[in-house]
Structure formats: C-alpha cells, structure tokens
Short mmCIF file of the C-alpha atoms (twelve columns), coordinates in Angstrom:
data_MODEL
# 
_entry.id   MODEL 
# 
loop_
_atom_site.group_PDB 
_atom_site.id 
_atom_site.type_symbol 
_atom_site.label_atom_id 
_atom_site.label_alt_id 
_atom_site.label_comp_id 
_atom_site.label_asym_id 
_atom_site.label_seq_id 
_atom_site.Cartn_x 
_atom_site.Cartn_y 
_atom_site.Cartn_z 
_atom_site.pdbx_PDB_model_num 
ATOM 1   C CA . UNK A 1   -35.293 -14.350 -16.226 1 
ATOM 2   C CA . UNK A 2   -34.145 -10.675 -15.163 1 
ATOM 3   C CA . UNK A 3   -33.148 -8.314  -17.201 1 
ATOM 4   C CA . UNK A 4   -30.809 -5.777  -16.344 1 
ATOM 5   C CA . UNK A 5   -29.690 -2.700  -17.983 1 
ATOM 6   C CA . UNK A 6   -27.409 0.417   -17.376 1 
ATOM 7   C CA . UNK A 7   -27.613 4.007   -19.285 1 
ATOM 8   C CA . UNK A 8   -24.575 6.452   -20.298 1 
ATOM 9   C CA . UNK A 9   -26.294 9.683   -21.034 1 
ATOM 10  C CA . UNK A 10  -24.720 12.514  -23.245 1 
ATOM 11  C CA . UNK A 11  -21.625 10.505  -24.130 1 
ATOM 12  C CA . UNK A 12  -19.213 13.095  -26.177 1 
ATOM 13  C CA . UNK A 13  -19.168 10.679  -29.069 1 
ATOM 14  C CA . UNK A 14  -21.277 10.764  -32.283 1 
ATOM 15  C CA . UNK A 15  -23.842 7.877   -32.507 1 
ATOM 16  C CA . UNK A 16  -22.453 6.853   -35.589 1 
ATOM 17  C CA . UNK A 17  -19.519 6.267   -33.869 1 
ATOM 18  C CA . UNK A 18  -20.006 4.210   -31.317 1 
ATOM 19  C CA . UNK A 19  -22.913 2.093   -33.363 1 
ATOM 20  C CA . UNK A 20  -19.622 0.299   -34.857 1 
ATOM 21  C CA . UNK A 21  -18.395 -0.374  -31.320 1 
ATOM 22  C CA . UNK A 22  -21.726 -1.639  -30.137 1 
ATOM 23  C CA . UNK A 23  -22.288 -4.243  -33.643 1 
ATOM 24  C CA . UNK A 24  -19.153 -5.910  -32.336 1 
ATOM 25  C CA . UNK A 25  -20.316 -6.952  -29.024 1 
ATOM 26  C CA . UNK A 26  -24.655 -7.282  -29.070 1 
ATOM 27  C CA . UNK A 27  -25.293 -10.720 -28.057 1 
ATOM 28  C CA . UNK A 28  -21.839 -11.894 -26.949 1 
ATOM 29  C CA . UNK A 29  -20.857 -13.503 -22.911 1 
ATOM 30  C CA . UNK A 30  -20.353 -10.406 -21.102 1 
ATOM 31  C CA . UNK A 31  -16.431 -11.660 -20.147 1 
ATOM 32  C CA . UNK A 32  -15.867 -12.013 -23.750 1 
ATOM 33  C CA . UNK A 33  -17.284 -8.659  -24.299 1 
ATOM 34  C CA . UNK A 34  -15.358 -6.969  -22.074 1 
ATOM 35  C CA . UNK A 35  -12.252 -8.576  -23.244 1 
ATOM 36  C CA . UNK A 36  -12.916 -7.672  -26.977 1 
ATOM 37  C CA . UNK A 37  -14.035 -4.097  -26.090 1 
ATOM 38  C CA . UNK A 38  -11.052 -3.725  -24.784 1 
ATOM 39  C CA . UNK A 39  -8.279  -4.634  -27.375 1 
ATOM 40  C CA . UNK A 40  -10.756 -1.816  -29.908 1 
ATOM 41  C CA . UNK A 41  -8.715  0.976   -30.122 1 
ATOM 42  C CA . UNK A 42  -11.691 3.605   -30.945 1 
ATOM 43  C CA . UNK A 43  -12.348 6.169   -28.473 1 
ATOM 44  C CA . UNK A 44  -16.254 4.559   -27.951 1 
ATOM 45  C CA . UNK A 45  -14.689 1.058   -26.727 1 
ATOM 46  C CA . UNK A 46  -13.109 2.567   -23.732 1 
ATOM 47  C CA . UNK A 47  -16.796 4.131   -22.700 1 
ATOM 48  C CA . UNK A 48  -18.834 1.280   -23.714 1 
ATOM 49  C CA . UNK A 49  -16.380 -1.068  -21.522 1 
ATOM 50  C CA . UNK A 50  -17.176 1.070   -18.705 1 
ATOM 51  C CA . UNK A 51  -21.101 0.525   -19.437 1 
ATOM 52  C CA . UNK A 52  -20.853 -3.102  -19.493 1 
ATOM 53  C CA . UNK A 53  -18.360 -3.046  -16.655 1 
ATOM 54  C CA . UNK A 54  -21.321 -1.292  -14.818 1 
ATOM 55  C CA . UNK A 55  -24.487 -3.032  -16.040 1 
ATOM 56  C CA . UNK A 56  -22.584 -6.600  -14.808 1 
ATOM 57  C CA . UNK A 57  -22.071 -4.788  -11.182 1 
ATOM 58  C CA . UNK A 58  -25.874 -4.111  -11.439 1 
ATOM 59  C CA . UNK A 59  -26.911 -7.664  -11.942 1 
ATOM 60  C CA . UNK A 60  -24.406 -9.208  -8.945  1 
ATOM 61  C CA . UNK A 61  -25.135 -6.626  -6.488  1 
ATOM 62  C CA . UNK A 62  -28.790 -5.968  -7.117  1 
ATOM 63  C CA . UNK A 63  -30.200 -9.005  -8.540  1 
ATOM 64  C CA . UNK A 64  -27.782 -11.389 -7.529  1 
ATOM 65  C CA . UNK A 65  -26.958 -13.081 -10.837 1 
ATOM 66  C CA . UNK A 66  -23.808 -15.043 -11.875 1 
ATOM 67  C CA . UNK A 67  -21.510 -13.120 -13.949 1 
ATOM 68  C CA . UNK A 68  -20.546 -16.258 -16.382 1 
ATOM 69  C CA . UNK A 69  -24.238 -17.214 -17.418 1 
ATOM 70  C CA . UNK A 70  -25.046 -13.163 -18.495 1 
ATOM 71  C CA . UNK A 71  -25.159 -11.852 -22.153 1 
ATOM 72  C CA . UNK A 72  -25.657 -8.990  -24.094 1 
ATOM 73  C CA . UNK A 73  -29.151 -8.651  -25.217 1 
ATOM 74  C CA . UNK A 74  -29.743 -5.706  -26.536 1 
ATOM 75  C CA . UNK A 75  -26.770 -2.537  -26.512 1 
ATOM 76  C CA . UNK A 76  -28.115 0.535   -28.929 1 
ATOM 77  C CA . UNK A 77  -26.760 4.384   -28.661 1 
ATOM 78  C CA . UNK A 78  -29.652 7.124   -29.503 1 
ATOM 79  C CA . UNK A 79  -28.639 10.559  -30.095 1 
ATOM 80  C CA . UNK A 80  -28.054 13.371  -27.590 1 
ATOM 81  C CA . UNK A 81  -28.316 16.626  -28.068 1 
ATOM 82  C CA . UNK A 82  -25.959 18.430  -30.578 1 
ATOM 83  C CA . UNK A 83  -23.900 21.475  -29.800 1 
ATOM 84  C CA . UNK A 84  -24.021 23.715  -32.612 1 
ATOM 85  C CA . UNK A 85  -21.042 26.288  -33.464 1 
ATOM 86  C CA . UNK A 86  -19.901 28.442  -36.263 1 
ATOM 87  C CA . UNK A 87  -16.465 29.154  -37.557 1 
ATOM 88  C CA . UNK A 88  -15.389 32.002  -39.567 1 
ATOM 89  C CA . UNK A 89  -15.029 30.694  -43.715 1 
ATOM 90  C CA . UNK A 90  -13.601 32.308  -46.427 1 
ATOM 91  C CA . UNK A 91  -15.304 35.841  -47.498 1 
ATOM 92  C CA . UNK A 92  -17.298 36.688  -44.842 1 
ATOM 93  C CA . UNK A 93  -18.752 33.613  -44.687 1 
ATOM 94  C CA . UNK A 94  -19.284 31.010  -41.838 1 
ATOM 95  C CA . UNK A 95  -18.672 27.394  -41.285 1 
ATOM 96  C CA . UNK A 96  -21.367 25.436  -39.520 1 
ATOM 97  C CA . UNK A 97  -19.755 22.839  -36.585 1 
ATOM 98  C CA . UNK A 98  -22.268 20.063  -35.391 1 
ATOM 99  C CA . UNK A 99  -20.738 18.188  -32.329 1 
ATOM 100 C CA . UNK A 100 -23.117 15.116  -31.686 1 
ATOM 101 C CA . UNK A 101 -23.232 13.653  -28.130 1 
ATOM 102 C CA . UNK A 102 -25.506 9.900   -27.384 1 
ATOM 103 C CA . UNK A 103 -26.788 8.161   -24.950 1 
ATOM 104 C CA . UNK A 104 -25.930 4.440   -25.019 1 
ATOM 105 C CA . UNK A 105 -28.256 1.725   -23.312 1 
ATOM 106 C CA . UNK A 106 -27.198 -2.133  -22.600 1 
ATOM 107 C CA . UNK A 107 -29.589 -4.796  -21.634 1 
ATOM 108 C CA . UNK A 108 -28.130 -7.807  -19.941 1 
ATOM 109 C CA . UNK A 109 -29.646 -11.608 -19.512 1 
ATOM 110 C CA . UNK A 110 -28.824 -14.967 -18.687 1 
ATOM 111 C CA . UNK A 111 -28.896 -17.668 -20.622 1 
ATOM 112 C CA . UNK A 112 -30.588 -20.842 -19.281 1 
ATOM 113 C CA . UNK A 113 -28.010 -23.528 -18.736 1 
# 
C-alpha cells in the first residue's frame, strides 16, 4: 500500500482551530471528506478542503491510485511560528497580541477491497 501525503505550511489559523476541523474528517473516504469539509462553515474547512483536494491529485497523478478506494489516515496541524505584537492598554501599559499560524499534514491510503 502507498501512502501519500500533502503539507500546508504557515496556515494563518491557530492550531486549536483547525484541530476541530481536522477531528471531523481523520479516517473518513476522501469524497465524503471533501463533501463534509465543505458544508463547515469555519474559516479552517475551506483550507483543509484545499489540502485534501491536493493530497488526492498527488495520489492519481503520481502514484496512480483510484480516488474511491483512498482514506484519510492520519490529518494533524502542528504549530507555526507566532507573530507577536503589542497594543497600547490602559495607563501606560501594553497589551500582548499572539497571532498563531500551523502547518497542517494529511496522510492518504487505500483500503484493500
């Protein structure tokens, strides 16, 4: 069996975030997947549909797979690099701003019929 996989790096989404949007779809038919991801109205379906869209174009072009026996194995999202900025608070003081970015991974398979 071959395993195929495609990588969004430095997605501007928190990992937290798009965790939720990769639970709903790890170890579903890639069709049904794709379908699901995208009736999800959060922001992280639309760019995790385009990673799945992409890993599936990997396995017909490259390895030559069928589309209808492929699956997600494995889909996780690691965290990127954070861009760290201030804001003026009340009294002098400053408010910290975090803003998170990922990098999401999705390994495809087939099943055995």
């Amino acid at each position: 069996m071959t395993e195929v996989f495609a990588k969004a790096r430095s997605l501007p989404i928190s990992p937290q975030k798009i965790r939720l949007v990769c639970d709903q779809v790890r170890g579903r038919n890639v069709d049904q997947a794709l379908v699901i991801l995208q009736h999800m109205p959060q922001k992280g379906a639309a760019l995790v549909r385009k990673l799945v869209a992409s890993a599936v174009a990997n396995a017909e072009n490259n390895h030559e797979l069928n589309r209808t026996d492929l699956y997600i194995k494995t889909i996780y999202a690691d965290e990127s690099f954070k861009l760290k900025r201030v804001k003026a608070g009340a009294r002098g003081r400053y408010k910290p701003r975090v803003r998170r970015y990922s990098h999401v991974t999705v390994i495809l398979d087939e099943r055995e019929s």
